[in-house]
Structures are given as structure tokens and as C-alpha cells.
C-alpha positions in Angstrom: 0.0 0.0 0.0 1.4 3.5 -0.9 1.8 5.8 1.7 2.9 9.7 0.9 5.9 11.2 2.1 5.3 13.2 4.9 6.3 17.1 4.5 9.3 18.7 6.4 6.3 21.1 8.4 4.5 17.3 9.5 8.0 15.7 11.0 8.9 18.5 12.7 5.2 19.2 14.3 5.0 15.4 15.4 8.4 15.7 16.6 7.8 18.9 18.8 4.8 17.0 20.2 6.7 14.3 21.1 9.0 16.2 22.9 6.1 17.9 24.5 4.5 14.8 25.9 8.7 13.6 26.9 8.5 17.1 28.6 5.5 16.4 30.2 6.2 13.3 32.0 9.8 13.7 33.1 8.2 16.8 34.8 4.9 15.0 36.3 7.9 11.9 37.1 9.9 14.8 39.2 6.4 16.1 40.9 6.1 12.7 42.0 9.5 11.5 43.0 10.2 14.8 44.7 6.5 15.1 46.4 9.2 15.5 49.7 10.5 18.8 48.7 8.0 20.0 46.7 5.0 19.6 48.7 6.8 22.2 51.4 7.7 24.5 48.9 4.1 24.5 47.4 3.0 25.0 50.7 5.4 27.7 51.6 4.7 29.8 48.1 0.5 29.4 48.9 1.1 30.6 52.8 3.4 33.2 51.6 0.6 34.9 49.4 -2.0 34.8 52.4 0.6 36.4 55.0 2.6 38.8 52.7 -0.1 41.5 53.4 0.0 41.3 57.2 3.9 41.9 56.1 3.0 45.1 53.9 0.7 46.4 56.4 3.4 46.5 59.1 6.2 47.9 57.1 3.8 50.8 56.3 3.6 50.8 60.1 7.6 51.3 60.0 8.5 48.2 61.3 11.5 47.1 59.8 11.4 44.1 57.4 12.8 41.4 59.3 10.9 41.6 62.6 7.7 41.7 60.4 8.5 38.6 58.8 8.9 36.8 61.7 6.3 38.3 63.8 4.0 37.6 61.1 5.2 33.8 60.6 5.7 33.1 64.0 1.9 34.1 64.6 0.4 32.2 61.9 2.3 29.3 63.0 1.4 29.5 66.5 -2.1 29.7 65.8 -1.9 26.5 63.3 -0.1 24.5 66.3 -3.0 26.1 68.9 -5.5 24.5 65.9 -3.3 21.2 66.2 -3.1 21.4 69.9 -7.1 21.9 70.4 -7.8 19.2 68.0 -5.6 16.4 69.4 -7.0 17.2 72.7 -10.6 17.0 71.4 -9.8 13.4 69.8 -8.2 12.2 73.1 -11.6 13.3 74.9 -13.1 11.5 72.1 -11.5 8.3 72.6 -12.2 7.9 76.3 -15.7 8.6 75.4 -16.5 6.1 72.8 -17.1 2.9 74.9 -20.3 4.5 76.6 -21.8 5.0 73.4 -21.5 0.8 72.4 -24.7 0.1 73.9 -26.8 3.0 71.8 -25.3 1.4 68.9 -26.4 -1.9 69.7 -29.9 -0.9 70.6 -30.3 1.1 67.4 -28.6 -1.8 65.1 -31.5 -4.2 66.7 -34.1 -1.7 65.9 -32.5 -1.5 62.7 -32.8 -5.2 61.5 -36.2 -5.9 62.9 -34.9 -7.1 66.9 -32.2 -9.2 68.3 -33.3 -12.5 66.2 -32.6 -10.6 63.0 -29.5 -8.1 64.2 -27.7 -11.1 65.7 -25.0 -11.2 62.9 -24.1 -7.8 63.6 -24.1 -8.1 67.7 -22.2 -11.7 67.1 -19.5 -9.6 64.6 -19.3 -6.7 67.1 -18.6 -9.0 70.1 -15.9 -11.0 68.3 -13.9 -7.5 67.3 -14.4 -6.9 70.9 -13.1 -10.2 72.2 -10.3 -10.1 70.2 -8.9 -6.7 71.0 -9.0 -7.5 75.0 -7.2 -10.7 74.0 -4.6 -8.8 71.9 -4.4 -6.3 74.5 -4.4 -8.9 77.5 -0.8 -9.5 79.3 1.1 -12.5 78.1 0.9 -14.8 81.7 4.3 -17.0 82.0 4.4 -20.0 80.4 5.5 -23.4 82.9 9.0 -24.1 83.3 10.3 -26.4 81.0 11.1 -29.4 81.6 14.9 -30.8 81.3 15.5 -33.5 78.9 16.3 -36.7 79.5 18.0 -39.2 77.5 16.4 -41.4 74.7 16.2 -44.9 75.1 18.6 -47.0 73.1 16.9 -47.7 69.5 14.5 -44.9 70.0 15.1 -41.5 67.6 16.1 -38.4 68.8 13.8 -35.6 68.3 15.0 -32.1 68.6 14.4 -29.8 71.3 12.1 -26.5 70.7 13.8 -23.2 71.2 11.9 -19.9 71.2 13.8 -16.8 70.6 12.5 -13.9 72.7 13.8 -10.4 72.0 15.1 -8.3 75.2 12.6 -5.5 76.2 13.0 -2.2 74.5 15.6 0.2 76.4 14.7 3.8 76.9 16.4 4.9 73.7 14.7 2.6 71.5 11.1 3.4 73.3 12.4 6.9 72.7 13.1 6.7 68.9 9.8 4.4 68.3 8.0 7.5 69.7 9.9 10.2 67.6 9.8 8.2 64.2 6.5 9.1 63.4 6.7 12.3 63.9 9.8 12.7 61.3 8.2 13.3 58.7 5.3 16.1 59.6 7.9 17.6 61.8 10.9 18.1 58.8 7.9 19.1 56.7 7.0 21.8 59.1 10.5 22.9 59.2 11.4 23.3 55.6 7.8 24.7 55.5 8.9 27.5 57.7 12.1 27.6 56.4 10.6 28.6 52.9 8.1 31.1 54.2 10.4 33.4 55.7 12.9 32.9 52.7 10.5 33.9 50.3 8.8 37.2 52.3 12.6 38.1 52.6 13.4 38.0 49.7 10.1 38.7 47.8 11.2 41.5 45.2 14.4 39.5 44.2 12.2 36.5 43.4 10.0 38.3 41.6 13.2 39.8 39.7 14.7 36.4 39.0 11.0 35.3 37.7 10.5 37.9 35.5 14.2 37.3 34.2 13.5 33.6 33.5 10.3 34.5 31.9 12.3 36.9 29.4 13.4 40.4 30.4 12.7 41.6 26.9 8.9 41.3 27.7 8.6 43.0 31.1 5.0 44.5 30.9 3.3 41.1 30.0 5.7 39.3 32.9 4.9 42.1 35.1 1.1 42.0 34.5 1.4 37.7 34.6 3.1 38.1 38.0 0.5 40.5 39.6 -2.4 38.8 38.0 -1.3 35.3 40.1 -0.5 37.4 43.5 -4.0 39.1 43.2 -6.3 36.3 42.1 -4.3 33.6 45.0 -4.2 36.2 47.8 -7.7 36.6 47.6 -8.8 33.3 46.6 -6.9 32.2 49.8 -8.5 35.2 52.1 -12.3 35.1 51.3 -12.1 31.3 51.3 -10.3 31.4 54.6 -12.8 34.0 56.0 -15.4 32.0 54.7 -14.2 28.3 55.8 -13.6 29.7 59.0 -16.9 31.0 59.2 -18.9 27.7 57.8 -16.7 26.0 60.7 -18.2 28.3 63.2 -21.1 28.3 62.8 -21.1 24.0 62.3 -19.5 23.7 65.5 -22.1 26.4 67.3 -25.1 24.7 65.8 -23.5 21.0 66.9 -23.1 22.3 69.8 -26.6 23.5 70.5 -27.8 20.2 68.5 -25.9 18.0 71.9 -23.1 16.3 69.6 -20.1 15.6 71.5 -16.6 17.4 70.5 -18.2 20.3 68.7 -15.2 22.2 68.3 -13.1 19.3 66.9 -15.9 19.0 64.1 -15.9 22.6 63.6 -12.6 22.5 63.1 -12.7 19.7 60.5 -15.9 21.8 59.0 -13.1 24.5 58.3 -10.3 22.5 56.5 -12.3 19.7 54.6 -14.2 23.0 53.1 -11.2 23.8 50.9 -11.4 20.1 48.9 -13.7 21.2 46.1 -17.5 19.2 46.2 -17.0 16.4 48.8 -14.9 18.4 51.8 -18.2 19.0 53.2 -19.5 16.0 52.8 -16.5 14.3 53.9 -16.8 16.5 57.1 -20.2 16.4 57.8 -20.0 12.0 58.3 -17.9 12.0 61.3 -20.8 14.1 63.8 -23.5 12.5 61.5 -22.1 8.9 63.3 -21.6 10.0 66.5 -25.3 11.8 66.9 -26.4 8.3 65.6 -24.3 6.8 68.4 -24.7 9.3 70.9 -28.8 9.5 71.0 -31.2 6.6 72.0 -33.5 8.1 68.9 -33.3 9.9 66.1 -33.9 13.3 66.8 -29.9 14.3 67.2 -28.9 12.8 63.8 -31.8 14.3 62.0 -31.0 18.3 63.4 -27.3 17.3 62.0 -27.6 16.6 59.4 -30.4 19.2 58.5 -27.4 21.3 59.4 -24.9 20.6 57.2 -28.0 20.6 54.3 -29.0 24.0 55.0 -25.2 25.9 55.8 -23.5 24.0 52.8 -25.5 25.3 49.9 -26.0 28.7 51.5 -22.9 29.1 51.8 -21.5 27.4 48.3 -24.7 28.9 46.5 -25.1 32.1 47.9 -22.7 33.6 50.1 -19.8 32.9 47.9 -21.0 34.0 44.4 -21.5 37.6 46.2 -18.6 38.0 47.6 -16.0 36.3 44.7 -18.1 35.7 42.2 -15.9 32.9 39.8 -12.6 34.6 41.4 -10.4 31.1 41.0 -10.9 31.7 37.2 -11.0 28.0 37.0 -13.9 25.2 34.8 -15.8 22.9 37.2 -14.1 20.2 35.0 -11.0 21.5 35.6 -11.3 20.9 39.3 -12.2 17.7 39.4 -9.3 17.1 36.6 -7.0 19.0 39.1 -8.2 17.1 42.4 -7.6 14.3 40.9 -3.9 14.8 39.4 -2.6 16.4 42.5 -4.0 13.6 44.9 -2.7 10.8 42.7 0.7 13.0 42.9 0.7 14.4 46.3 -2.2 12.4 48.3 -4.3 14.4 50.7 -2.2 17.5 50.9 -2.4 17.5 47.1 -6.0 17.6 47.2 -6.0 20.5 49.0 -3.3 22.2 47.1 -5.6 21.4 43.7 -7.1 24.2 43.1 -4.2 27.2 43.8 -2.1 24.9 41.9 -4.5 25.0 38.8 -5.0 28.6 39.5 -1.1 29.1 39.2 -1.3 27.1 35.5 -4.1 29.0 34.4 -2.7 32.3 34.8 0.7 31.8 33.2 -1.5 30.4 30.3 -3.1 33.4 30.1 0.3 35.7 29.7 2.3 33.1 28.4 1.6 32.3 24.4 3.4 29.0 24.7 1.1 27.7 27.9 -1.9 29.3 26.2 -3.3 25.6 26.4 -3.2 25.5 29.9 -5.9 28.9 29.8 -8.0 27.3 26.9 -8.4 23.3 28.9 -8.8 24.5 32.6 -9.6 28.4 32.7 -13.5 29.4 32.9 -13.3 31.4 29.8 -15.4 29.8 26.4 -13.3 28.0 25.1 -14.7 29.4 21.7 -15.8 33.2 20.7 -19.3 33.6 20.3 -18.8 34.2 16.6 -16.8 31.0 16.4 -19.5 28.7 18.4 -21.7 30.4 15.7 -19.9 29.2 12.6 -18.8 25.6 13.7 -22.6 25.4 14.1 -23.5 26.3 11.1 -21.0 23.9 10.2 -22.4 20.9 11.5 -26.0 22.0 10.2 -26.7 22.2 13.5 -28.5 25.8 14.4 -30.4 24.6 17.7 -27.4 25.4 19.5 -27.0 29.0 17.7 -30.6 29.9 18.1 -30.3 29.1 22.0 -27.0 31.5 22.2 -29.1 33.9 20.2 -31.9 33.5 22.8 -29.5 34.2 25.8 -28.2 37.2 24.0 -31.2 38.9 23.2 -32.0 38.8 27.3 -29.8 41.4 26.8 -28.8 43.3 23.5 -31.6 43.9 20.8 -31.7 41.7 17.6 -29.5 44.0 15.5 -26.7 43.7 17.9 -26.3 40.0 17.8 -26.4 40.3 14.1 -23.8 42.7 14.0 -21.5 41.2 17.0 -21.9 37.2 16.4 -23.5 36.1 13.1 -21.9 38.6 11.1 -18.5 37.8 12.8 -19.4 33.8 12.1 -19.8 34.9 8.6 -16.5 36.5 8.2 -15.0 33.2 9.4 -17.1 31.4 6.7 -15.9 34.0 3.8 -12.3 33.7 5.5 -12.4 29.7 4.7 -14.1 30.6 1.8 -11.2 32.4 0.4 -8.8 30.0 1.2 -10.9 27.3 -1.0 -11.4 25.2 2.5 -15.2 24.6 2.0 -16.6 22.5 -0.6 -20.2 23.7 -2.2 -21.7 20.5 0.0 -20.6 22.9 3.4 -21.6 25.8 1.7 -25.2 24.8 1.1 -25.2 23.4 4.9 -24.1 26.6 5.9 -26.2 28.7 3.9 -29.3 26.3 5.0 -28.6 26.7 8.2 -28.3 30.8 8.8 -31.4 30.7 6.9 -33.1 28.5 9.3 -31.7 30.6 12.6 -32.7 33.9 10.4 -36.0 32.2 10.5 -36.2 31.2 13.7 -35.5 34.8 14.8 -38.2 36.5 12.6 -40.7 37.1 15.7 -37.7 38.8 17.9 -38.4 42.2 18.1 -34.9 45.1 17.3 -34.7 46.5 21.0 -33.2 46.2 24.6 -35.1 44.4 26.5 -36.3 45.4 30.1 -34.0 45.0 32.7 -36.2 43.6 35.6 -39.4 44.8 37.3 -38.2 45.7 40.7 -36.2 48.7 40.2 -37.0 51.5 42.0 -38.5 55.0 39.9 -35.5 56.3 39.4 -33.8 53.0 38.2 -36.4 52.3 35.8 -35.9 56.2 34.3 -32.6 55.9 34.0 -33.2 52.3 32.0 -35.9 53.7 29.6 -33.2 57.1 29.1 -30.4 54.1 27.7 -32.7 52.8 25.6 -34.7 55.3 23.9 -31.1 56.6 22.9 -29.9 52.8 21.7 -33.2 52.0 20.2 -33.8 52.7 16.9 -37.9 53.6 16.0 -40.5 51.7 14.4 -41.6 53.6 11.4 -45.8 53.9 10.1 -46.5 54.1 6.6 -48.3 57.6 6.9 -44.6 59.0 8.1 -42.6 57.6 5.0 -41.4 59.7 3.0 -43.1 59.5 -0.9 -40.7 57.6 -2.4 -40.1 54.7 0.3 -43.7 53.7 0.1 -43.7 51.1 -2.7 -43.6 47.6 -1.7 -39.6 47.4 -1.9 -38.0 50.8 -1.6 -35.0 49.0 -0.7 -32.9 46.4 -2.0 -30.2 44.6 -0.3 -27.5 42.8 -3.3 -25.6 40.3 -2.7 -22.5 42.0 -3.8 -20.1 38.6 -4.4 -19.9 35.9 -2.1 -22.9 33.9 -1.5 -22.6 34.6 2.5 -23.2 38.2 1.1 -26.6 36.5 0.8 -27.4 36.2 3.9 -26.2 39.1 5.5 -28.4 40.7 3.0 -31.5 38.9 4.4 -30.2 39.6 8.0 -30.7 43.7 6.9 -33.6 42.8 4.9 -35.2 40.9 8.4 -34.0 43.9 10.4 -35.6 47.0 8.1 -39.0 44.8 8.1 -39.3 45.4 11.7 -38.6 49.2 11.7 -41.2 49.6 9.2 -39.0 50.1 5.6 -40.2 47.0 3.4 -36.8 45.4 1.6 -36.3 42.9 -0.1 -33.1 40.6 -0.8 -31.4 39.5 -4.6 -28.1 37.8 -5.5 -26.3 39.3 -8.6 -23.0 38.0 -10.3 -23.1 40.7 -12.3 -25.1 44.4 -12.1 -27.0 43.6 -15.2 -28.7 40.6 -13.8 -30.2 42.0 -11.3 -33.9 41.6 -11.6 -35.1 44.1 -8.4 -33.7 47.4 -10.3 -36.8 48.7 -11.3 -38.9 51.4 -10.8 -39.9 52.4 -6.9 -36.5 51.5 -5.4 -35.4 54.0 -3.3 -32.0 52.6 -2.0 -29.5 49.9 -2.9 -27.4 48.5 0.1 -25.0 46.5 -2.0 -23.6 43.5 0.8 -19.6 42.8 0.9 -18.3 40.5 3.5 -15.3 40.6 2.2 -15.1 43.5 -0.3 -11.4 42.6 -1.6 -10.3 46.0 -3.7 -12.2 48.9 -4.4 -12.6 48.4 -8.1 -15.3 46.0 -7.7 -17.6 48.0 -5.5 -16.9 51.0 -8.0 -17.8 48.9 -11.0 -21.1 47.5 -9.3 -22.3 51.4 -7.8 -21.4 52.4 -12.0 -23.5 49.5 -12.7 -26.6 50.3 -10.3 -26.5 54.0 -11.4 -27.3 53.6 -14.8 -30.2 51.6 -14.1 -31.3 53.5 -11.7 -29.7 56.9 -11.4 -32.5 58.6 -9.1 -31.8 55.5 -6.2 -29.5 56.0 -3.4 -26.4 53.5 -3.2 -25.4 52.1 0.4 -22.1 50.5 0.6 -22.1 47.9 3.4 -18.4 46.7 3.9 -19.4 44.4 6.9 -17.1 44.4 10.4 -14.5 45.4 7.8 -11.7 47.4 10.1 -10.9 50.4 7.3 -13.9 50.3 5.0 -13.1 52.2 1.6 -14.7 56.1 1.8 -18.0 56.9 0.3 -16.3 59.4 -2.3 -13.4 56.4 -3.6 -16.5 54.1 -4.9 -18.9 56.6 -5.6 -21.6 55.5 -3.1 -23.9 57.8 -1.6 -22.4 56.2 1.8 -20.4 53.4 3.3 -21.5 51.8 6.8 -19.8 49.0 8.7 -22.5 47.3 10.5 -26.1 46.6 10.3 -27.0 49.2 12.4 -26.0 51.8 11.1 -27.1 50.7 7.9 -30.4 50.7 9.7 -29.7 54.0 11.2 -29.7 55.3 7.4 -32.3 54.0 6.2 -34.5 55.3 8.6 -32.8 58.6 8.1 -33.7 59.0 4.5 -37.3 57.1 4.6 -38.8 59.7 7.2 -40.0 62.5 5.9 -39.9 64.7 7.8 -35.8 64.0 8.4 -34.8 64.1 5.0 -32.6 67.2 5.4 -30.9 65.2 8.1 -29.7 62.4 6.5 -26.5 63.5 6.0 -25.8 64.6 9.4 -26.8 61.3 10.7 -24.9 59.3 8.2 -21.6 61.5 9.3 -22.7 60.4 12.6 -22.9 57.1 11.9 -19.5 56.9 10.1 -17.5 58.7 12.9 
């Protein structure tokens, strides 16, 4: 089988992604082999964000850098070793506490399966667990003394004596290292932790300089902006969420409290830090009081207040409270935090699935300022991944215009009719005529497209052009203020008695497709839009100026359509072409979203507009009567 030779552009694009994804894992390999030092640093770069304003406050209070540093540190660790302190206390309590609540559990796991004939199993499984830890836990007694061996008889075999080796008890050193090896770990975490925090509000501007020097020097307002964009959005990411953790931990441990749950403030506490693990923290949290009120209380009542609880503070405080005080601040897709949560725990383990989200927040900003880690933006950042114009056209695409009418619908909650022409299908249109262009669209996707804006155009024929209302509960001046906007955006609805004589005919205008046959239906888009304002239009394709079959008699204006008007000559030879056949008409030149549309004067047009408003805009200047004289003026107007 022949297979083509690949290009020079194709080996070296599947050899630069193959040295991405090489990239990619010798760097996720290092994250994971080096979780030891990198999990302190992480943690040390996330704390530094949430104490380096207590630092800037107290240098502005003249207190020089160092002692700021380590007031501040020493503080925040102080109160995370109080935390620690309170909590191990609260499971020691806890613990001693746990055997009076065996018999509540056993009542309730007979009630459970129907009485003690049916929950038998579970009391028989309970007592065996419980037999067998006092006989684990039970002394060893000393054995008999053994008894010296005598000799075999003649003839008989010799059987070999049993030996047990018993290890000598532990001295104090090795009791004393036993202890202490546990606590390695946490405790050199903690250190280097510390170690980093200081280092890195020390030394904050050099780091920053070293950054932006890494990053390229030659670039320093996009670095600059990267670096303060990350500091911002982390600081208070970290601060509301801290405010409001703390808060949602509160007021769990108050209402426990009330409720009768033992250890209140050790679930409060837990309320707190479970809260910052995206979706199940709370959850998580909330299972540890919801089994001891079911331990605790001979009925029901205790379990049910808890967890009513946790179902009335979560969501008000995920639902509510947070969207008004920070809104979507971590910038990040609900797909991309469960995508993070899950990467970092697999990497890290339960400290990584708290670190998931600042993490992500760190990627997504650099992806944002970075043009090489733009990817990072576009997969986990909250921003559409596609413009409106480009959901628009891959739509229109597929054939597909459900999904366009339903971005049309949310739009128009908003803008009027002519704006979402102007702003998204028009833009989707360009996109088409780009491909166009570039011979990229066969005439089987052409008549899919073409099908489908006619179908959405349709679809949008009972939408009225204008803003809609805002809301009914505004107060008087509010509402003024509303109805001011858009009596001033809003364009009027003309009557037939106001016309002026010549725009009374049954077509006064005509929209041409210029070239293109997407000129078509931007055409029927103006056509759609000067049928609501009162002007009746009407819409014809023309290759050429001489086959145009709506150049007759009672045509009062000609808005010839260009998406994508090319060079100048061509509009100038189809305005030549128009006048001859009808020298009394008016010529609109409608260069669509075109950035430096051609003037009036160059291709003899009467006008040259840019969008379909303002092609609206003149059209209604010239067809009332009574502002014929002011058509000019307005056109100017439009133009500028």
C-alpha cells in the first residue's frame, strides 16, 4: 500500500509534540518522586501569598522588614499549632468517650434489622472485634517451666528440642526513637515549610526579579502583568475562602453544639479545613458528627437536626454567600477541578488535594500571559473555550443551528436583535468567507451553511430590534434611568403615513448580494431587520449588475452586501452599474465588520456603513419625511 511522504512542516510538528509529551512526563515523574521537597515549597509559596499582606501592612507601620516577617510567621504558625493542639485534645476526649456509646449502637442496630433474632449477625460480629482486641491487648501470663530433657532410650530417635527466641525488652532509647519516628516526617515538613516562608517574604522582590528574568526580560509588561495577576487572584482566593471556611466551621461547631453532639469544636474545626477540597470536603466533614449523633442519641432526633445542618449551611454558603462575595474569582472550569483534584491527589495524596485548586490557579494564569502555555488557559480556565462568533460558525457547520438559536436567545435577554447580528452572526460569517477564500469549503458545506443561517434567520423572525427590560423591581429612578439608555440605543418603528413619498412602494430598498454567496445572507439579515422598523426590503443575489432583476422602478435605496469587499474596483464597477439603471436611487455601501472600510467618495456611493445598524440608522434617516434634510448629518454620525 502507498503511503505519501510526509512534508518537512509534518515531522517537525509530530516531533515537537513528542517532545512535549517527553516534557510532560519527566516533569509530572519529578512532581512525583520529589512530592518531599516539593509539597513544602508549594505550601510555603501558597502561605506566603496569604501572609505577605500582614507583612506590607506592618512595614507601612515602619517596622523594619525582618521583625515583620517573623512576627507575622511566627503568629500564623502559632495559631496552626494552637489549631493542632485543640484538635488532638478534642480526639483524646473523644476516645475515652467512645465505649459508653456501644450500647446505643447496639440498641439502634437491633431496631434497625427488625430485633435481636434478625440483628444477631451484627451483635455476634461486634462481640468478636471486641473479644479479640481485649485478647490482643491482655498480658502474656508465663508460660510453665520447661522441663529438662532426659536421654532417649537405646533404639529410639532423637527428636530435637524446641527453642523460642524472645527479643530483650526495649531500652529507653529505642522506646524513645519508636516514639519520635513518626513524627519525622510532619515535623521536617514543618521545618522546611517555615524555612521557605520566611525565605520567600525576605526575599520577595528578588524573586520576583529572578522570575520575570526567566520568563524573558525583553517582555517585562506582559511578565509584570502575569506576576501581579497570580499574586491578586491567589491572595484573595486564599483570604475570602479562609474567611469564609472559618466562618462555615463556626457556625457547624455552634449549631453542633446546640444540637448536643459531643466534641463540637473538633468537628468545627474539621468543618473548616475539609471545606477547601472542592464538592465532597463537606461532605466528607459532615460523616464523622452525623455517626456520633447516631451513636450518641437513644433516637433519632440528634442525627436528623445534624444533618439538617450541614443541608441548610453548605448550599448557602456554596450557593449564595460565595457567588457575592467572589463571584468565579479562582478563574478556573468545574471540569478543571475535578481534573486537578484528581492529578494532584494521585501526585501528592491528601495534601495535594487541597493544594488542587491554587495549583491550577497558578497554571491558568501563566496560560493566560504566556503564548506557549496558552493551552493551559484554553483546557482549565473558565473562559469559552470558543468566541461567540466562532460557536456560531462551527454550528452552522455541522448543520446544527439549535445550539446557535439558544446562544441567540440568551443574548437577546440582553442586547436587541441588530446587535447580535452585528456582534456574532456577522462575525461567524466573516470566518465562513475567510475559509471561503482559502478554497477550504466545498459547495456541499456551503449549502449546509447557507441552509442553516437561513433557518436561525427564521427562527429569529418574531424577535423584536430593541433592549429588552431590565427587571421589574427597580425603583422609579432606576427604571428612568433604564428607559433614558434605551430610547437613545433603540432605533424607531416607522408607520406608513410617516414615509417619505418615495419609500412607500412595496420594496423601496434592496439589499444585493455583492459577491460571495454569504453576502446573501447578510443581506437577508438587513432585509429581516428593516421589516421590523417599518421600511419593506427585499433581498437578490447578482453576479453581475445587469442581472439584477429588483432594479426597477420604486426603489429607493440599494445596500450593496460585501463581507469581504477585496479591492475597491469592484464596488466601484457595481455602484457604476446600479446608477445607470437607476440613477435617481441612493447607493449604500455595506463593507461588513471590515476594520478600514473604503470612503463613500473612492466608490462613488452615496455612503459606506460598517455594520447593520448603522445601515439601519440610514435607512431610517432618509425614509422619514420629515428628516430628509438630516440624513446626511446622521450618516456623518454614523460613520465617525
Amino acid at each position: 500500500m502507498f503511503t505519501p511522504a510526509r512534508s518537512p512542516e509534518d515531522v517537525m510538528a509530530l516531533w515537537s509534540a513528542a517532545a512535549a509529551a517527553v516534557l510532560v512526563a519527566i516533569l509530572v515523574g519529578m512532581l512525583y518522586v520529589g512530592r518531599e521537597v516539593f509539597v513544602p515549597i508549594a505550601l510555603a509559596i501558597l502561605l506566603s501569598f496569604v501572609l505577605a499582606p500582614a507583612v506590607r501592612l506592618l512595614q507601612q507601620w515602619h517596622v523594619p522588614r525582618v521583625l515583620a516577617v517573623a512576627s507575622v510567621v511566627l503568629l500564623a504558625f502559632l495559631v496552626i499549632s494552637g489549631i493542632g493542639g485543640v484538635i488532638a485534645a478534642q480526639v483524646n476526649q473523644l476516645a475515652g468517650d467512645l465505649p459508653r456509646y456501644q450500647f446505643t449502637m447496639r440498641e439502634k442496630i437491633k431496631s434497625l434489622r427488625g430485633g435481636a433474632a434478625t440483628g444477631g449477625t451484627l451483635e455476634r460480629a461486634a462481640d468478636v472485634l471486641q473479644d479479640l482486641g481485649k485478647e490482643l491487648g491482655r498480658p502474656e501470663e508465663p508460660g510453665p517451666a520447661p522441663v529438662p530433657a532426659r536421654p532417649a532410650p537405646p533404639g529410639e530417635e532423637t527428636r530435637p528440642i524446641p527453642v523460642e527466641v524472645r527479643q530483650p525488652p526495649p531500652t529507653a532509647l529505642e522506646s524513645l526513637a519508636a516514639l519520635i519516628a513518626p513524627l519525622l516526617r510532619p515535623l521536617t515538613t514543618t521545618g522546611i515549610t517555615i524555612l521557605f516562608v520566611v525565605f520567600i517574604l525576605l526575599k520577595r522582590e528578588d524573586l520576583r526579579n529572578r522570575v520575570i528574568k526567566l520568563a524573558g526580560s525583553h517582555d517585562l509588561q506582559k511578565t509584570t502583568a502575569a506576576l501581579d495577576d497570580a499574586a491578586r487572584r491567589l491572595s484573595r482566593l486564599f483570604l475570602t475562602q479562609l474567611a469564609l471556611n472559618a466562618s462555615f466551621g463556626l457556625v457547624i461547631g455552634i449549631g453542633l453544639w446546640v444540637i448536643g453532639v459531643p466534641s463540637p469544636v473538633l468537628w468545627g474545626i474539621l468543618a473548616a479545613v475539609l471545606r477547601f477540597v472542592p464538592y465532597v470536603g463537606a461532605l466528607i466533614a459532615a460523616l464523622f458528627p452525623l455517626a456520633l449523633a447516631a451513636a450518641v442519641d437513644p433516637g433519632w432526633t440528634m442525627l436528623i437536626w445534624t444533618a439538617a445542618l450541614f443541608i441548610l449551611v453548605e448550599p448557602l454558603v456554596g450557593h449564595v454567600i460565595e457567588p457575592l462575595v467572589y463571584g468565579h474569582s479562582a478563574g478556573l472550569s468545574p471540569v478543571a477541578i475535578v481534573v486537578a483534584a484528581t492529578f494532584w491527589t494521585v501526585l501528592w495524596g491528601p495534601i495535594g488535594l487541597v493544594l488542587a485548586t491554587p495549583l491550577t490557579i497558578c497554571l491558568v494564569v501563566l496560560g493566560r500571559h504566556v503564548e506557549r502555555l496558552k493551552f493551559l488557559d484554553v483546557m482549565f480556565g473558565d473562559r469559552p473555550a470558543l468566541s461567540p462568533p466562532e460557536i456560531f460558525y462551527q454550528r452552522m457547520l455541522a448543520g446544527d443551528p439549535s445550539e446557535a438559536v439558544d446562544q441567540a436567545e440568551e443574548f437577546l435577554k440582553q442586547e436587541p436583535l441588530s446587535a447580535y447580528y452585528d456582534e456574532v452572526a456577522l462575525g461567524g460569517l466573516k470566518l465562513a468567507q475567510a475559509d471561503l477564500a482559502r478554497d477550504s469549503l466545498d459547495a456541499a458545506r456551503i449549502a449546509r451553511i447557507q441552509e442553516s443561517v437561513a433557518e436561525l434567520i427564521d427562527d429569529l423572525a418574531d424577535e423584536e430590534d430593541c433592549t429588552p427590560k431590565r427587571g421589574t423591581t427597580q425603583d422609579a429612578e432606576a427604571a428612568a434611568a433604564v428607559e433614558t439608555v434605551a430610547e437613545t440605543r433603540d432605533l424607531p418603528v416607522l408607520a406608513r403615513e410617516t414615509l417619505a413619498p418615495g419609500w412607500r412602494g412595496e420594496s423601496p430598498v434592496l439589499c444585493v448580494a455583492a459577491r460571495s454567496p454569504f453576502d446573501a445572507l447578510a443581506a437577508a439579515m438587513l432585509a429581516q431587520l428593516l421589516g421590523k422598523h417599518g421600511i419593506a426590503a427585499r433581498v437578490e443575489e447578482a453576479a453581475a449588475p445587469s442581472r439584477i432583476q429588483g432594479l426597477e422602478a420604486g426603489t429607493a435605496l440599494v445596500c450593496l452586501c460585501y463581507l469581504e469587499l477585496g479591492s475597491a474596483a469592484h464596488a466601484r464597477y457595481m455602484v457604476r452599474r446600479v446608477r445607470q439603471r437607476l440613477p435617481e436611487a441612493e447607493i449604500l455601501l455595506g463593507c461588513w465588520r471590515a476594520e478600514v472600510p473604503p470612503p463613500a467618495a473612492e466608490v462613488r456611493a452615496d455612503a459606506t456603513v460598517t455594520t447593520l445598524r448603522d445601515a439601519l440608522r440610514a435607512c431610517i434617516a432618509r425614509a422619514q419625511a420629515s428628516a430628509a434634510v438630516e440624513a446626511p448629518a446622521l450618516m456623518a454620525d454614523d460613520a465617525a
